[in-house]
Structures are given as structure tokens and as C-alpha cells.
N, C-alpha and C positions, 0 to 999 in steps of 0.2 A: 451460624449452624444450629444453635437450639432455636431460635424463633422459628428456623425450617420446622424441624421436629416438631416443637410445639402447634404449632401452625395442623400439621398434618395428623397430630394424637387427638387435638381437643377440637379442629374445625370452627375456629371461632368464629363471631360473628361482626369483628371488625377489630382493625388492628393498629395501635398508637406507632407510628416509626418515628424516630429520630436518625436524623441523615448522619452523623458522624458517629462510627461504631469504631470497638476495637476491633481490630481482625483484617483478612483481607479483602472482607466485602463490606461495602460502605451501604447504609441505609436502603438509598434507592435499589442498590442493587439486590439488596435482601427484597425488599419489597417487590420485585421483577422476579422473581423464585417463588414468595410465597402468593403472587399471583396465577404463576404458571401452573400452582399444585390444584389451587380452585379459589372460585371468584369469592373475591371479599374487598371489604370498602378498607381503604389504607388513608388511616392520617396522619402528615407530615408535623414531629413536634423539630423545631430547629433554629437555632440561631443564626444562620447563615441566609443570606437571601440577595446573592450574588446571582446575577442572570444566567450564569452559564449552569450554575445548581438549580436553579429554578426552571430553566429548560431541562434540565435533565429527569426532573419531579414530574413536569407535565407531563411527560412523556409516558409516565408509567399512570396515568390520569385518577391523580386523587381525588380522596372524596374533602378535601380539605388540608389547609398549608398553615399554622398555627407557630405567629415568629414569639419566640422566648425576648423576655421575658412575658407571660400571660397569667390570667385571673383564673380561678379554677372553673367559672360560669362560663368562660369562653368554650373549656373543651367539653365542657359538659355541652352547648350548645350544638358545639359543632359534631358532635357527638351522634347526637338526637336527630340534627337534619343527616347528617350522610346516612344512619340507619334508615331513615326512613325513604331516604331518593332511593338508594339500594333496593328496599322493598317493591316500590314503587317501578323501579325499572326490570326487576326477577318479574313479576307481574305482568309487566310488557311484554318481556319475551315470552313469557309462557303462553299470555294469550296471542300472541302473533305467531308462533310456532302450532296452536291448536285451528289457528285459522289456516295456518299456510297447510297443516295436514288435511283439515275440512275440503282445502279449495283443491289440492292433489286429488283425493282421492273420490270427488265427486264425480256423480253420472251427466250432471246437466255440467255443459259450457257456462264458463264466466269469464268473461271479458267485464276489466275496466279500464274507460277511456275518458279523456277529457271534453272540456267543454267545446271543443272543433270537432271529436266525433274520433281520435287520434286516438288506436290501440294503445296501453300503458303495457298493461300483462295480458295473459290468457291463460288458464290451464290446460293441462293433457286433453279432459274431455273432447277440448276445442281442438286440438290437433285432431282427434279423431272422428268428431261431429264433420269438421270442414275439408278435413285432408290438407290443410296448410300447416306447417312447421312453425314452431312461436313467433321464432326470427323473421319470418315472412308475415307476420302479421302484428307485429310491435310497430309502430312505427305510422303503421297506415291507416287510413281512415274502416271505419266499423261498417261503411257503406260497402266494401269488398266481401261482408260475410253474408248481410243484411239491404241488398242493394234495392228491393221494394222501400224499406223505413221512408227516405224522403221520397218516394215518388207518389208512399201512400198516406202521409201523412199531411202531409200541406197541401194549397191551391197552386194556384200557376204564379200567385206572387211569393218571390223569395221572401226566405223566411232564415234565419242561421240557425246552425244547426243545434246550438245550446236550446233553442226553443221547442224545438222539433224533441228535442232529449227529454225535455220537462213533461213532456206530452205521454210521456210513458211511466212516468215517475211513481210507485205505487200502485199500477195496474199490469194484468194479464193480456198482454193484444197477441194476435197471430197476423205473422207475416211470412213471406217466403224467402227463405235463408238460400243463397248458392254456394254450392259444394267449388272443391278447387276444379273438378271435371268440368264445372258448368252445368251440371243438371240442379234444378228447382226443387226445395222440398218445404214442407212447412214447418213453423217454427213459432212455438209460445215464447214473449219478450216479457220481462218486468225488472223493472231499473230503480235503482234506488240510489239516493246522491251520498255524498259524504267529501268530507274535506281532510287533506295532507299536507301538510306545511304551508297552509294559507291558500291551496290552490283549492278549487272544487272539482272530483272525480266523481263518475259514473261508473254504477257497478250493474253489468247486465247479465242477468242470468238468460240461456238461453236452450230452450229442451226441444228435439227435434220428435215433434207429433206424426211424422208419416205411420208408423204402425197402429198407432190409435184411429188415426183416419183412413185407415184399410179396413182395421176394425166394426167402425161405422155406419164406413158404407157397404158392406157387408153384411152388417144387420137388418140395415136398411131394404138391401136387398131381398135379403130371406124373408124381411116379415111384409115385403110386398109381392113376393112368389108366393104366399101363405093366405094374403088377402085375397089372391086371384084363384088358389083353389080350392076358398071358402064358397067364393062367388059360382065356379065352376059346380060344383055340389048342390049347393042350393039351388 
């Protein structure tokens, strides 16, 4: 009951347990409360290391399990690395949290897919770029959004699609994306690669140019109606 309290007064920055306590909560179980108050690294100091205790410890997943008798360089060690994985993983989620808000709340479509060409994710955008629902587009090839890519990017000899992918890798192309209606519209591609647990993923961003290219050709227009009643004049 104090190391709750303590735990919650001072916030600390990582906390020494010892699994056999007086009282009616035993170590782990304190250490399961001062988790649930907020995260901090817990190391196991204990003379016991019976498997049914030590599944029990995993379970609440320490940053370290340190059997008695020990050297005081040990916890000093063990110390130094859990603080620091700790850091290292507060870091991770922050920046995967800052990316997962990036990808939410962006205007362009991103879709990342694998080296067959196999939806992974997609954001919002994409639901409403394509009219498809994530679920309807996890799973499936990216040729369902993008069904020009291989028709416009290779010869008449098969080529797989990881090569066809590469071929976009750091560059701007336009191609013509189809909606879930089935109507054609066009569409800027640039892909960029990256790796996830040893697998290599494709991240494509993808921005639907129809209003641009209304744009245009509409300037296009005017300043060829302007040419003719330059001509018209003269």
C-alpha cells in the first residue's frame, strides 16, 4: 500500500520490487497496481525462481529479474539498460502515435502494401478517394484502386509485381485510379519502400488530380479563345 502511494506522489522513474512482501499483496501483485497507475519499468529483486513465480513475473513483463544473492554492479546495470529500453520504447510509441495521427488526418490516400502488390493498411482518405471501406481493401491487391499501374507500366512480358513497384520508388507518375462506381479519374503515385519485421513494405501515397486537371484545361482553353480573338483583331 505505500509503494502504491509512493509510486503515485513522486512518479518515479523505475521501480526496484522484491516479490515476497509483508501484507496481503505479494510483489508481483503490487507491481500489477503500480503499473496500472502508469507505465514504468519494474525490476524484480528475489530469491525465489520457481517457474510458477517466474511465470507469474513475466507476465506483468519486467524490465529485469535479478536472483539474490547479487553484486551491487549487477543492479546498477540492470538499472541503466531497463531505463534506457524504456526510453527507447516511450519514443516509439510517440513517434508511431505522431505517424498514426499524420496518416488519419491526411488529405492524400496511403496505402501500404507488400511486395505482391497486397493492401496492408489504408487510411480514411482512401476510403473516401475510392469509396471502398478498409476492410474491402486490406487484403487485396492495390491493382483494384490503381488497375492502369501494370498495364501501364510493363511490356507484354511478365514482369512481378515487386519490380513494377520499384519502378515508382521515389518518383511522381500519374496514372488513372478507379473509383468503387467504376468511373476513371486520375491520380499522382510516389512510393517509397521500408522494412517491418524483416519483411519489405510499400508505402504509396496517392492524390486524386481531377480538379487540377479541370483546372488546366480550362486555362488551356481560355488562353486559346484569347489567341483567336487576338487574331480576330489584328
Amino acid at each position: 500500500e505505500d509503494a502504491l502511494e509512493t509510486a503515485k506522489e513522486l512518479a518515479p522513474d523505475l521501480v526496484l520490487m522484491d516479490i515476497r512482501l509483508a501484507g496481503p499483496m505479494d510483489g508481483i501483485k503490487t507491481a500489477e497496481r503500480i503499473q496500472s497507475i502508469r507505465n514504468v519499468p519494474i525490476i524484480y529483486l528475489t530469491a525465489h525462481s520457481d517457474m510458477a513465480t517466474l511465470r507469474r513475473a513475466a507476465a506483468t513483463e519486467p524490465f529485469g529479474y535479478i536472483l539474490k544473492p547479487f553484486e551491487e554492479r549487477d543492479v546498477t546495470t540492470q538499472i541503466e539498460i531497463a531505463l534506457f529500453k524504456h526510453q527507447a520504447e516511450r519514443r516509439l510509441r510517440e513517434s508511431e502515435e505522431r505517424y498514426r495521427k499524420l496518416v488519419e488526418t491526411a488529405m492524400d490516400s496511403i496505402v501500404t502494401f507488400d511486395h505482391a502488390g497486397l493492401i496492408v493498411s489504408c487510411n480514411p482518405a482512401t476510403e473516401k478517394m475510392f469509396g471502398y471501406r478498409v476492410d474491402e481493401m486490406v487484403g487485396r491487391n492495390i491493382s483494384m484502386l490503381i488497375p492502369s499501374w501494370f498495364a501501364e507500366l510493363g511490356d507484354e512480358a511478365p514482369v512481378d509485381a515487386a519490380s513494377r513497384i520499384m519502378r515508382l520508388i521515389g518518383l511522381w507518375r500519374e496514372l488513372n485510379g478507379r473509383r468503387r462506381q467504376g468511373d476513371a479519374f486520375p491520380v499522382e503515385i510516389a512510393v517509397s519502400e521500408s522494412f517491418s519485421n524483416g519483411e519489405v513494405r510499400y508505402t504509396g501515397i496517392l492524390r486524386d488530380v481531377s480538379e487540377r486537371k479541370r483546372t488546366e484545361a480550362e486555362l488551356r482553353w481560355r488562353a486559346g479563345l484569347l489567341a483567336q480573338t487576338h487574331d480576330a483583331v489584328v
